[in-house]
C-alpha positions in Angstrom: 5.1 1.5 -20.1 5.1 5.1 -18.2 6.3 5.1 -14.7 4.0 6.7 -12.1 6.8 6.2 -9.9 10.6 7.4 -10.0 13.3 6.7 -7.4 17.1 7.4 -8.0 19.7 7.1 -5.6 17.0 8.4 -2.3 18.7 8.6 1.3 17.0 9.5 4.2 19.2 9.8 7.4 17.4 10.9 10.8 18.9 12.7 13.9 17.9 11.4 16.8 17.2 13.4 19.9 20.8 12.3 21.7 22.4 13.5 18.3 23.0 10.7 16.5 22.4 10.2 13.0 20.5 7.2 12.1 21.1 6.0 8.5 16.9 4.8 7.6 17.5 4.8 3.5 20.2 4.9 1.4 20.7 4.3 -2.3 17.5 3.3 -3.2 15.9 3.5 -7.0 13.4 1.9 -8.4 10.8 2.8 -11.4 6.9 1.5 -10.8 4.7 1.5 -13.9 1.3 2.6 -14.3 -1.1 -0.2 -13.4 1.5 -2.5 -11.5 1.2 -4.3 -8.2 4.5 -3.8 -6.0 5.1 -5.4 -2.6 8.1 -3.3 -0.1 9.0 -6.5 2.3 12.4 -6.4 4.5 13.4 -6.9 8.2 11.7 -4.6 10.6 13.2 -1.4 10.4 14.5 -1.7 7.0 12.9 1.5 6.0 10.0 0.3 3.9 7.6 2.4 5.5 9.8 5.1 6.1 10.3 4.4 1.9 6.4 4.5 1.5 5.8 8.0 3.3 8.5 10.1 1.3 6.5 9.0 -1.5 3.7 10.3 -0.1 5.5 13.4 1.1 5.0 12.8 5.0 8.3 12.7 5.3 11.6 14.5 3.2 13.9 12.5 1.7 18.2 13.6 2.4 19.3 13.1 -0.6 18.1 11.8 -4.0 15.2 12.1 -6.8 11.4 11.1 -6.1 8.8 12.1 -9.1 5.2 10.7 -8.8 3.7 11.1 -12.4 6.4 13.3 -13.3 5.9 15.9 -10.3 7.8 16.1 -7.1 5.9 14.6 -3.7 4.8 17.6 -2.1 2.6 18.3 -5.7 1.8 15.2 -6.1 0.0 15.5 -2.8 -1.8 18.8 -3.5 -3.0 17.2 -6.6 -4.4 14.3 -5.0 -2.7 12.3 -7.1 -2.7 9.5 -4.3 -4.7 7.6 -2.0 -2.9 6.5 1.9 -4.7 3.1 3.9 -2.6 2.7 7.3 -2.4 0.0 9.2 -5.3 1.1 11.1 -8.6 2.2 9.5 -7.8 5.6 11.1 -12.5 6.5 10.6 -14.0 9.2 12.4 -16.4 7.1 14.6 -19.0 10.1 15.2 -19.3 10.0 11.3 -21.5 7.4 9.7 -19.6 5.2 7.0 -20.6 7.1 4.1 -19.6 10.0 6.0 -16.1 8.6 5.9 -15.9 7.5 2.8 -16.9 11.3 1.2 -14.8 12.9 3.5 -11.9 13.7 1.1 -14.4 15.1 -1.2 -15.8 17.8 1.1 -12.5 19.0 1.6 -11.9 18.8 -2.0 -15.7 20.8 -1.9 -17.4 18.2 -4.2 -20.9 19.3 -4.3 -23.3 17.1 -1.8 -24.8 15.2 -4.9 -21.5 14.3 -6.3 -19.9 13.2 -2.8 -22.7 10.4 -2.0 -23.1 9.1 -5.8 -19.3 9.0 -5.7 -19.3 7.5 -1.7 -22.3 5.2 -3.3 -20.2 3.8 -5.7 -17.0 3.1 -3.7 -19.0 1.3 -1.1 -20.7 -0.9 -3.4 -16.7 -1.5 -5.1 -15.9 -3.1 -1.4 -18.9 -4.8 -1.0 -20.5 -2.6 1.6 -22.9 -0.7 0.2 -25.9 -2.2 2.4 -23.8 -0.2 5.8 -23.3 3.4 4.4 -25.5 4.4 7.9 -23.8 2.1 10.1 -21.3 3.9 12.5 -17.6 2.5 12.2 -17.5 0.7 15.6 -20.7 -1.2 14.5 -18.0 -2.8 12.0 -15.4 -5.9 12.3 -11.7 -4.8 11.6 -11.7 -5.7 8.0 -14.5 -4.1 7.3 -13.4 -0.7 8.6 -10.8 -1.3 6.6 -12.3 -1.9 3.5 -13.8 1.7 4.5 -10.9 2.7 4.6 -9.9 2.0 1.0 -13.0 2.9 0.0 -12.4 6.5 1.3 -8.9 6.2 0.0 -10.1 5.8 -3.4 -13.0 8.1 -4.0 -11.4 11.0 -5.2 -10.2 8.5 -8.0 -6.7 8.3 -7.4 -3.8 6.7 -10.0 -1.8 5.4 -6.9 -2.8 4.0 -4.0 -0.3 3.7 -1.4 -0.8 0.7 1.6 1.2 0.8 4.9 0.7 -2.9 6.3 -3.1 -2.5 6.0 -4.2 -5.5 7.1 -1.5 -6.2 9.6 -3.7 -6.6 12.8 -6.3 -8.9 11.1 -6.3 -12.6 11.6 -5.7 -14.8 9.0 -8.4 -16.1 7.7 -9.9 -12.2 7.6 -6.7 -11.3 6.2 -7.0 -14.2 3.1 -10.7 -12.5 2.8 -9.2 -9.2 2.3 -6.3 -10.0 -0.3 -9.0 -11.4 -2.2 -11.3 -8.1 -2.0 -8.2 -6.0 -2.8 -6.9 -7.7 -5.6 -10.7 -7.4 -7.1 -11.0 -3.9 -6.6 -7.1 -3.7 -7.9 -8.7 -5.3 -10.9 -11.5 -3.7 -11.3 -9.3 -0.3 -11.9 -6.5 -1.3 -14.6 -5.0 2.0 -14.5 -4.4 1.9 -10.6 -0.9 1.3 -9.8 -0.9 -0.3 -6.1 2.1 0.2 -3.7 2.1 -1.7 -0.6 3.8 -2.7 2.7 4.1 -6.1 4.4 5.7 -8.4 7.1 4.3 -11.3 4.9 6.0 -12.7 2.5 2.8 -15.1 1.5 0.6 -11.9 1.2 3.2 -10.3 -0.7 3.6 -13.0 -3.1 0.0 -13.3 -4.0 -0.9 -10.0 -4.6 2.1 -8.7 -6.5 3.4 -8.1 -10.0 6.5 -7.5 -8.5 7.9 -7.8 -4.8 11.3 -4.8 -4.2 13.4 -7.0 -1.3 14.9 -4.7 1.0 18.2 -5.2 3.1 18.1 -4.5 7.1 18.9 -0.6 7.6 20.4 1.5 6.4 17.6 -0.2 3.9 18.6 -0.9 0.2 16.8 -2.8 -2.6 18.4 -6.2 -2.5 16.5 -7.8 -5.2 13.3 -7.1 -7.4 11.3 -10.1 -7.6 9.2 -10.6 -11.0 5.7 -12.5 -10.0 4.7 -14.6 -12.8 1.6 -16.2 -11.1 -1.6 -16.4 -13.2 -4.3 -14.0 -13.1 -6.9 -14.3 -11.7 -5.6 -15.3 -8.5 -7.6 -17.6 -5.9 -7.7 -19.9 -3.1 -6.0 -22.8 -5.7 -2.9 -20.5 -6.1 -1.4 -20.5 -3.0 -1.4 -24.6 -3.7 0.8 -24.0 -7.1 4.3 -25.1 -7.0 4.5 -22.2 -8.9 3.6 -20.2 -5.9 5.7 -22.3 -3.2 9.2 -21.7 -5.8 8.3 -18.0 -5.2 8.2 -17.7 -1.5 10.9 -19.6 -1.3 12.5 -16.7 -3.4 11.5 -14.2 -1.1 12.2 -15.9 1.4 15.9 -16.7 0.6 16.5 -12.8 -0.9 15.5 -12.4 3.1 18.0 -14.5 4.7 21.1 -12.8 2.5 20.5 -10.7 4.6 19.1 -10.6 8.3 15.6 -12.0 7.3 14.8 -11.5 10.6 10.9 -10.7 11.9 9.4 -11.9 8.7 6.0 -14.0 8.9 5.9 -17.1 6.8 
């Protein structure tokens, strides 16, 4: 299977402003295939997110090799060969929804029948296609969120890349929006899906694969293989199957200093 993602050996040391060198990254490889599900989880300030922006070239790595699709990160991003969902939905709230959602093709200078069919479409994929008029602050959390993917993947993306999306949502929102993601996820085979989390349930149920990372200077300590049946629903976070996993996570955690991790 063609990676979409390459990683060898990638460092990334900052200098902070009384001089000191903080050691975020170091060693770190890993190869993603097309079409794959992965889950970054670690300690707080492992350098997951830190991990998740060099691939989408917001931040420069010290020292290693990144390729996305063959192409360095700063290419990949002119090529908009990735979509980015922070944590927050990050929508312009003077802009109606569909007015978020075909903003990344007016930059890209779609023509103004090819942004809305496109918008159209998206916003029917998350399930929101009666509020393309609504303004974002007319809109719970997780539905400004699933804007926010919705935006994130109208210029038809092969990656999407997730920083802790649904981090500030309460649970039972949060279950709801697993659920939506893993259908759009399906719904686009060729899609490879990167994602951050604090939750090692989450990352469990959504993954192919979960990448453990050690407390900083981060490192992979162990690449977790999610065997769980597809399709995946409310019944399979009751599988023993399920429980044996998280308790895998959760112990590749506590070799090291598992610490700030949500059950």
């Amino acid at each position: 299977m063609t990676s979409i993602i390459s990683i060898k050996n990638l460092s990334k040391t900052f200098r902070g402003a009384d001089g000191v060198e903080v050691h975020a990254l170091e060693n770190i490889s890993l190869d993603i295939p097309e079409g794959e599900f992965v889950s970054l989880i670690g300690p707080s300030g492992c350098g997951k997110s830190t991990l998740l922006r060099m691939i989408a070239d917001l931040i420069q790595p010290t020292g290693g090799q990144l390729t996305i699709n063959g192409k360095t990160p700063q290419q990949a991003r002119k090529d908009r060969e990735y979509g980015f969902v922070f944590q927050s939905a990050t929508l312009y709230e003077w802009r109606t929804v569909i007015k978020n959602v075909e903003l990344p093709l007016e930059i890209m200078k779609h023509s103004k029948d090819e942004r809305r069919a496109r918008a159209r479409e998206m916003l029917k994929l998350v399930e929101l296609g009666d509020f393309e008029e609504k303004y974002p602050w007319q809109l719970s959390g997780g539905m400004q969120q699933r804007v926010s993917i919705a935006r994130a993947l109208a210029f038809q993306p092969r990656l999407l890349l997730m920083d802790e999306p649904f981090g500030a949502l309460d649970e039972m929102t949060r279950e709801r929006m697993n659920n939506e993601l893993l259908r759009i996820w399906t719904a686009m085979p060729e899609m490879t899906v990167v994602f951050v989390t604090h939750s090692i349930s989450e990352a469990v149920y959504l993954s192919s694969r979960v990448v453990v990372m050690s407390p900083r200077p981060g490192r992979i300590a162990e690449v977790i293989d999610i065997d769980l049946p597809r399709p995946r629903g409310s019944a399979t976070r009751d599988l023993d199957q399920f429980f044996h996993l998280t308790s895998r996570v959760r112990h590749a955690l506590r070799q090291g200093v598992g610490l700030g991790i949500d059950e």
